[in-house]
C-alpha positions in Angstrom: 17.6 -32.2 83.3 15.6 -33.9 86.1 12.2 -32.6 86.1 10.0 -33.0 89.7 6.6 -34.6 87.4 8.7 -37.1 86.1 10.3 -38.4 89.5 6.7 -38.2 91.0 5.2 -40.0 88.3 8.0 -42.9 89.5 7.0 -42.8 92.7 3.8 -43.0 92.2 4.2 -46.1 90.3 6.6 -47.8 93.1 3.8 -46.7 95.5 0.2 -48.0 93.3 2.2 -51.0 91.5 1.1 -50.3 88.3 1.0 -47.3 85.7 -2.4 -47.8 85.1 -3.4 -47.6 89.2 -0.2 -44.5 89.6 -2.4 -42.5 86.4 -5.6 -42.8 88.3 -4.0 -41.7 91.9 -2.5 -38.5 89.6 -5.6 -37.9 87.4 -3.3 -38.5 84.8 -3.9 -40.6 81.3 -1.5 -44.0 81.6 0.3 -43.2 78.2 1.2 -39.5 79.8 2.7 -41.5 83.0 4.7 -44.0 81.0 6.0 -40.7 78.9 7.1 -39.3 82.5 8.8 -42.5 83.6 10.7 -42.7 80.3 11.9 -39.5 80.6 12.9 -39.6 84.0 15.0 -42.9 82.7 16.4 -41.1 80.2 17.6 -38.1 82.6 18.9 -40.6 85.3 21.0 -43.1 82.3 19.5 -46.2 84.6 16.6 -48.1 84.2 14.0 -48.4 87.4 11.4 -50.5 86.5 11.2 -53.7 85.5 8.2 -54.4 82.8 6.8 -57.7 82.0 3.2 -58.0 80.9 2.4 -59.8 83.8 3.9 -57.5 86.8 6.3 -54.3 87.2 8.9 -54.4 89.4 11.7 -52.0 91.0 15.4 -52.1 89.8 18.0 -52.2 91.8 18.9 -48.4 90.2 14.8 -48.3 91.1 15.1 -49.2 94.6 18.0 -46.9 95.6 16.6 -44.1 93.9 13.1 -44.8 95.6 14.0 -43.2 98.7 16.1 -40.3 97.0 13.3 -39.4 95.4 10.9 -39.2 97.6 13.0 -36.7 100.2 13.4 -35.0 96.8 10.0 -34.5 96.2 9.1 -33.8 99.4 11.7 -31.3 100.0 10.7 -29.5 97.0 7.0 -29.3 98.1 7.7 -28.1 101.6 9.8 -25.4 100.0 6.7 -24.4 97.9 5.0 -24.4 101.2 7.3 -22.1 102.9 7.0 -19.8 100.2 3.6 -19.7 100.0 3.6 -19.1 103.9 5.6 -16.2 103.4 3.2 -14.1 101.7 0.5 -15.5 104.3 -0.9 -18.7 102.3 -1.1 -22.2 102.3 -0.1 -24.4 99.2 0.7 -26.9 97.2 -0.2 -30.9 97.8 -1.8 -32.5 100.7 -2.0 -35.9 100.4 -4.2 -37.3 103.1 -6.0 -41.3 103.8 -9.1 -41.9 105.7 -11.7 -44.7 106.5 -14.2 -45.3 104.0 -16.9 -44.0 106.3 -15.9 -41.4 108.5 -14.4 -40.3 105.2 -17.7 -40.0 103.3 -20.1 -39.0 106.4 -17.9 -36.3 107.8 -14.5 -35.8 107.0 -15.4 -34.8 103.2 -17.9 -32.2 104.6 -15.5 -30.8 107.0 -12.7 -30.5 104.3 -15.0 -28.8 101.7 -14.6 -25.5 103.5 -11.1 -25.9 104.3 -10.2 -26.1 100.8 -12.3 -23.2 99.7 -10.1 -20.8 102.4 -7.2 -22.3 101.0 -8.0 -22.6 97.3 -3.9 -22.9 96.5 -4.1 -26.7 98.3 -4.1 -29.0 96.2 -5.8 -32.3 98.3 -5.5 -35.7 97.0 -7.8 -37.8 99.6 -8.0 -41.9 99.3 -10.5 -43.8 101.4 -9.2 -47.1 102.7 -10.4 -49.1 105.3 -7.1 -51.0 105.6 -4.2 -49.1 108.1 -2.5 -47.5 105.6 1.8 -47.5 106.2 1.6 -43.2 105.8 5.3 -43.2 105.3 5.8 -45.9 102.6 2.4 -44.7 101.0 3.8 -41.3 100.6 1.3 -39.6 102.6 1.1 -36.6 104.3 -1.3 -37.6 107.0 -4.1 -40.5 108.1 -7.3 -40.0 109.7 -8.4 -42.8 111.9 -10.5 -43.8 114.4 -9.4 -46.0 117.5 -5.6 -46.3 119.0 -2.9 -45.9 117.0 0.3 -48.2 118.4 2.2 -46.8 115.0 5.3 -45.3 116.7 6.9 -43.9 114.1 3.9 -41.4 114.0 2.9 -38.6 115.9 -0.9 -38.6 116.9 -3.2 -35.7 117.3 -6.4 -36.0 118.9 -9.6 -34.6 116.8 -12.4 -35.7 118.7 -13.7 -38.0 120.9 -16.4 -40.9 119.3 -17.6 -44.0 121.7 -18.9 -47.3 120.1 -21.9 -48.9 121.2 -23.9 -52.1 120.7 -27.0 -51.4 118.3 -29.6 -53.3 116.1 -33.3 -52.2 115.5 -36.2 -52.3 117.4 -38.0 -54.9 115.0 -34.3 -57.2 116.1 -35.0 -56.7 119.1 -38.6 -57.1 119.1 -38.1 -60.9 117.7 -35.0 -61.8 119.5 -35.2 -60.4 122.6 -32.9 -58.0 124.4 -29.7 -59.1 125.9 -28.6 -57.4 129.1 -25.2 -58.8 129.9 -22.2 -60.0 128.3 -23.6 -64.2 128.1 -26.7 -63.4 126.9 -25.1 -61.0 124.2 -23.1 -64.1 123.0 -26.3 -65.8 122.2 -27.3 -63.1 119.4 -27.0 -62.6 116.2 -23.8 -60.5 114.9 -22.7 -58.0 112.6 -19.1 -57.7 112.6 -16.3 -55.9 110.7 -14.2 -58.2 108.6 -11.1 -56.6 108.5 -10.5 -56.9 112.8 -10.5 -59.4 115.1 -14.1 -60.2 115.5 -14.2 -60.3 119.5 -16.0 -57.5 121.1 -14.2 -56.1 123.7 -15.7 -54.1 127.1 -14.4 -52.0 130.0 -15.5 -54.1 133.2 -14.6 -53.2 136.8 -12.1 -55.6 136.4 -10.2 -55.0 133.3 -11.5 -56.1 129.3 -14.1 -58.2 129.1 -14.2 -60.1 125.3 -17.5 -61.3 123.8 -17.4 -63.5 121.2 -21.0 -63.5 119.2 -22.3 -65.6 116.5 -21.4 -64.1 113.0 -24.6 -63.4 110.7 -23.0 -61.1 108.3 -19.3 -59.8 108.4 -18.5 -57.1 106.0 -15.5 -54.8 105.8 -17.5 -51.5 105.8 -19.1 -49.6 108.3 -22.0 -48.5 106.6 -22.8 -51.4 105.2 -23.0 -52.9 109.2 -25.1 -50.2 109.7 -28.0 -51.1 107.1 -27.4 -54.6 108.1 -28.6 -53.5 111.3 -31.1 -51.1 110.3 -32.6 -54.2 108.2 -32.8 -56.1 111.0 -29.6 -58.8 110.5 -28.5 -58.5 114.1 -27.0 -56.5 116.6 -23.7 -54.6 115.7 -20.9 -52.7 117.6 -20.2 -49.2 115.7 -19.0 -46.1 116.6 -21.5 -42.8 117.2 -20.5 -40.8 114.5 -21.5 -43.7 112.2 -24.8 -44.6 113.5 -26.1 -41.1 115.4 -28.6 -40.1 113.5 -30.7 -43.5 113.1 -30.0 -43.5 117.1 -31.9 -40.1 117.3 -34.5 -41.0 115.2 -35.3 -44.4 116.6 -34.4 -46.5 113.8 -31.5 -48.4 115.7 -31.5 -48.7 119.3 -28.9 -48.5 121.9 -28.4 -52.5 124.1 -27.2 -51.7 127.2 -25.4 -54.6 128.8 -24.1 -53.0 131.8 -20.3 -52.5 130.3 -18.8 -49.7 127.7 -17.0 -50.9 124.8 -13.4 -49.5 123.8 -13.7 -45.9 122.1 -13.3 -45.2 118.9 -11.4 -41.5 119.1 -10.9 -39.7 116.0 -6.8 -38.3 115.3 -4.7 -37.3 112.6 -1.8 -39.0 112.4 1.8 -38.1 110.7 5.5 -39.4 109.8 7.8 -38.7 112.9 10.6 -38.4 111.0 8.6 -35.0 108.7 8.6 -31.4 110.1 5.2 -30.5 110.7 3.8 -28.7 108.1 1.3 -25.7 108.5 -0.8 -27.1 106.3 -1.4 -29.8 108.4 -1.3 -27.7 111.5 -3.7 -26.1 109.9 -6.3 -29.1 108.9 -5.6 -30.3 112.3 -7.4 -27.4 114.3 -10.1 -26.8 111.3 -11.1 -30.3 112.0 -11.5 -30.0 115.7 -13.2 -27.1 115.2 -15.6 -28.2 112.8 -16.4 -31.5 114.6 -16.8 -30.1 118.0 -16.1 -30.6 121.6 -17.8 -32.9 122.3 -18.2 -32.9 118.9 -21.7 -32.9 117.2 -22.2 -37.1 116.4 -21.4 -37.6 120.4 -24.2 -34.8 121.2 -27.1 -36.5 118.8 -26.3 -40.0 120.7 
């Protein structure tokens, strides 16, 4: 008999790329895994993975059974869902992907309370800075900040955020204070590693690009932020990251006449997926809960 843990225990493993990585995703031990997998192999009468002791790999029984699987698995959840919606409740997994950042400073508060209204959720929420592919990945929904061009997802807006140019008043102090886009290029810089490094900025005339001198690049937000707060340079972040040390003085705002390309928040899922009302749900707790405007955009 084909058991659901087993089948999500293989895709798991097709997703992560290992049974050690797929265990940690499930909070399971790898040996328990491996027992899933071989069970699922011995339901199915086909091998779908390919061991060696240097890399796993997908049969071709694994690769056509991939895809099978997953509409499987996810048709099996949604019914779960719609039964617990029947009797007025919300349930089962949500599997969800933000930034590192916005993950950590406000998403994870905002969730806290939606999970304790709907203790039958079971959430399963991985922070990457990279754009996650939420269909391949198996997810139910991304959070991220800036435009998505993804068209095989549909977008909902959470709330708006702005990016500004910031560094600290002892930076500034030493260096002086640029006021337009030349003088900016001059400066030190903090930029994220994992974009293109030019800054861009809405003139009268369409985008204007700045391209500064690199003094640190990093791939994490907060990590730009103490840069900047330590004095490393000036940096291009967005409010929700950087609005209390804007209230507070410790970074300061550089106005060079031009506002830099926003960084709105939205939830993100798979086209080709009903929407759920779990998500429906998430999606109008987390406007609520950040605000409109929402409560970063107020302190800046």
């Amino acid at each position: 008999m084909l058991k659901l843990d087993g089948v999500a225990a293989f895709i798991a493993v097709a997703e992560a790329g290992s049974i050690t990585a797929a265990g940690r995703r499930m909070g399971l031990a790898k040996s328990v895994v491996s027992e899933r997998l071989a069970e699922l192999e011995r339901s199915l009468g086909a091998r779908l993975l390919q061991r060696t002791t240097r890399k796993l790999s997908l049969t071709e029984n694994g690769l056509t059974f991939l895809a099978r699987g997953r509409n499987l698995l996810r048709d099996a959840e949604e019914a779960i869902g719609e039964l617990a919606e029947r009797r007025g409740a919300l349930a089962g997994p949500l599997r969800l992907s933000a930034p590192v950042s916005f993950g950590i400073l406000h998403l994870g508060p905002a969730l806290y309370p939606f999970l304790a209204a709907h203790p039958e959720i079971a959430l399963n929420l991985e922070l990457d800075d990279r754009f996650v592919d939420a269909s391949a990945d198996g997810f139910d929904a991304v959070i991220r900040h800036g435009k998505v061009h993804d068209t095989r997802l549909v977008v909902r807006h959470l709330a708006s955020s702005s990016r500004v140019l910031a560094a600290s008043p002892a930076y500034l102090e030493r260096h002086g204070r640029p006021a337009s886009v030349s003088e900016l290029s001059r400066h030190r810089a903090i930029l994220y590693a994992n974009r293109d490094t030019d800054w861009r900025f809405e003139g009268p005339n369409g985008v204007v690009i700045a391209r500064p001198t690199a003094a640190v690049r990093v791939n994490n937000g907060l990590m730009m932020r103490d840069a900047a707060l330590a004095g490393a340079g000036i940096t291009l972040l967005p409010t929700f990251m950087i609005h209390p040390e804007l209230a507070r003085g410790a970074l300061s705002v550089v106005d060079i006449g031009l506002e830099a390309e926003g960084a709105d928040v939205h939830l993100a899922y798979p086209s080709q997926r009903s929407p759920s009302a779990k998500i429906a749900a998430l999606t109008e707790h987390l406007r609520r809960s950040f605000g409109t405007p929402p409560y970063w955009e107020q302190g800046a």
